[in-house]
N, C-alpha and C positions, 0 to 999 in steps of 0.2 A: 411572188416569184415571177421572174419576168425572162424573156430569152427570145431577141428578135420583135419586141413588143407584143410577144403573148402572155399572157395573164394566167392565175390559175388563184382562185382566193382563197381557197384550200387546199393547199400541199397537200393533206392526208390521202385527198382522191388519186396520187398518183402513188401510194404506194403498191399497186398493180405492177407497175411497170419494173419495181426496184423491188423483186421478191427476195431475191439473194441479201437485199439491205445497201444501208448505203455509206460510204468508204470515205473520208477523208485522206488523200495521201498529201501527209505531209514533208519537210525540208531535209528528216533525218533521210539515214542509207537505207532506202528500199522498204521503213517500217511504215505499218498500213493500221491506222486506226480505228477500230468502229464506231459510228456513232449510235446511241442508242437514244430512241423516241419516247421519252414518257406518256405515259398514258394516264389523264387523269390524276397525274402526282405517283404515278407507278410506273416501271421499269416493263416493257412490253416481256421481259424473260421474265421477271416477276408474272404478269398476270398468265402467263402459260402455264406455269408451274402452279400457281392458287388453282386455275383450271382443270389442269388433269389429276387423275386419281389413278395411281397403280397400284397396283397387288405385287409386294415384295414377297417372293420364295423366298425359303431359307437356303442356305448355302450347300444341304447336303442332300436336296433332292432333284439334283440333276438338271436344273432348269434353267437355260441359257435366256440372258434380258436380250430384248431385243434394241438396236438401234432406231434412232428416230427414224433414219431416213427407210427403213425397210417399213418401219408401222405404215409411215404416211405411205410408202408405194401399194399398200395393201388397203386402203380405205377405199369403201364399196362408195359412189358415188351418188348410190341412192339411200344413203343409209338414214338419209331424215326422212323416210318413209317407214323404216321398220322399227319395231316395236322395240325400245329400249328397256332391258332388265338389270336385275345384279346378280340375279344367281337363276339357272336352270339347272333341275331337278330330272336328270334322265332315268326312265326305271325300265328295265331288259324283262325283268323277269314275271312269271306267270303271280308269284308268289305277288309280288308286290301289283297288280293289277287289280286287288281288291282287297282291301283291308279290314280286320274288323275295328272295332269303338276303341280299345287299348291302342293299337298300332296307329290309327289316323291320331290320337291324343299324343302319341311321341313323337309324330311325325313336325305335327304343328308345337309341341313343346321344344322341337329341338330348332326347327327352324327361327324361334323368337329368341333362342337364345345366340343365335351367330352373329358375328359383328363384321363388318369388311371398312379397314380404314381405321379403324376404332370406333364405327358406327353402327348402331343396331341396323339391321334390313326389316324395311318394311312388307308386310305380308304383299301387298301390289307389287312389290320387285321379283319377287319369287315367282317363278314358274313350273310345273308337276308337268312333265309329259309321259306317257305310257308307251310304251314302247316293245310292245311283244313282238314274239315271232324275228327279233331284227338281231342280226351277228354283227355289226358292224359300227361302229360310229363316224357317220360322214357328214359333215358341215352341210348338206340340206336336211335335215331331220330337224335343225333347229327352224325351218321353213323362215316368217318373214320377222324372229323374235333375237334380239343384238342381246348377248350378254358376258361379260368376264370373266367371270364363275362359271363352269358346267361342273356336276355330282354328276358321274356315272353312277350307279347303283345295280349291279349283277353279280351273281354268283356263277353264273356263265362264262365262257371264254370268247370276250366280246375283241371286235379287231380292231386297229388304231385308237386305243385307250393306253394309259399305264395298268402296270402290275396294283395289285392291289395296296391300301394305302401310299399311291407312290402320287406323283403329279406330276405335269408335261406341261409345255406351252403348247396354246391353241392358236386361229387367226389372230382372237382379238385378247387372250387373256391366259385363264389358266382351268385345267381342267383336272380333276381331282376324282381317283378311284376308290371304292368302298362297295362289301357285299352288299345281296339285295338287302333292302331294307327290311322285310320280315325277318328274314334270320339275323341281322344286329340286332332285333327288339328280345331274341331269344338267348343270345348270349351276353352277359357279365362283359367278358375279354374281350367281343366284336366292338361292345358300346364304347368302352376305354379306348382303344386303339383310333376308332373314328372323330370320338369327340378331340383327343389326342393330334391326328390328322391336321383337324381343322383349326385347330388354334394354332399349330405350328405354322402350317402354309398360310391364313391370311391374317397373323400375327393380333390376334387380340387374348 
């Protein structure tokens, strides 16, 4: 590329400057072409889409997608410093701050069997945080830990959550209500409805 006798032996270095992309106007009335850059034998809109991973709601739990351009105006620009997860594990309640042998064995039983994607989660994605004493669910509680997935888990009347088995979009994902977890290990009807929940919202 040449312009004025400056040189550039890699185009790619100036795709800085052309973030919007870049246009071909051709001869017809006013129509604007784009040209698209392959990558490696791949479509740049391809390797975006191989790249992200969304969590699709289902249709009838109230949860609006968001647009690109609102996600990208919302990305923390430190965010390759905090801890990346797929699922946080919030627990409100006194009940659930100490388990005994049965209740941690369905705990860990239930989280092996979740899938997000169609993919199993691994036990290292998963996060347990304990959370007494707290009415509230507010984006520092997750402190310096990034993840898509949050489980509320209270039988309490916690604030900025959904109603119980319901889900909401969060900054970065989707966050998902359910009683405390001791009292699901004591009822039949809690366990059905939750495990229920979760296959509907993150479709596996």
């Amino acid at each position: 590329m040449s312009e004025k006798h400056q040189f550039v032996d890699n185009p790619l270095l100036l795709t800085d400057l052309f973030s919007k992309g870049v246009y071909y106007f051709g001869e017809g009335a006013g129509e604007v072409h784009a040209v698209t850059q392959p990558v490696d034998g791949e479509l740049i809109s391809d390797v975006i889409a191989s790249n992200t991973s969304i969590v699709t709601p289902p249709a009838d739990s109230d949860i609006s997608v968001k647009k690109g351009e609102e996600i990208l105006s919302e990305i923390n620009p430190n965010e390759e410093e905090m801890i990346s997860l797929t699922l946080i594990n919030m627990f409100f309640d006194d009940a659930d701050q100490q388990w005994d042998t049965n209740v941690e064995a369905s705990y860990h039983k239930l989280m092996s069997a979740l899938k997000v994607n169609q993919e199993p989660v691994i036990p290292e994605d998963i996060e347990k945080m304990l959370l007494p004493n707290i009415d509230a669910y507010e984006l520092f509680l997750q402190g310096d830990r990034l993840s898509p997935i949050i489980f509320i888990w209270s039988d309490r009347d916690i604030q900025n959550v959904p109603n119980l088995y319901k889900a909401k979009p969060t900054e970065k994902g989707i966050m998902l209500r359910f009683p405390s977890f001791n009292s699901m290990c004591l009822d039949v009807e809690k366990k059905k409805l939750v495990w229920q929940t979760m296959k509907q919202v993150l479709k596996f």
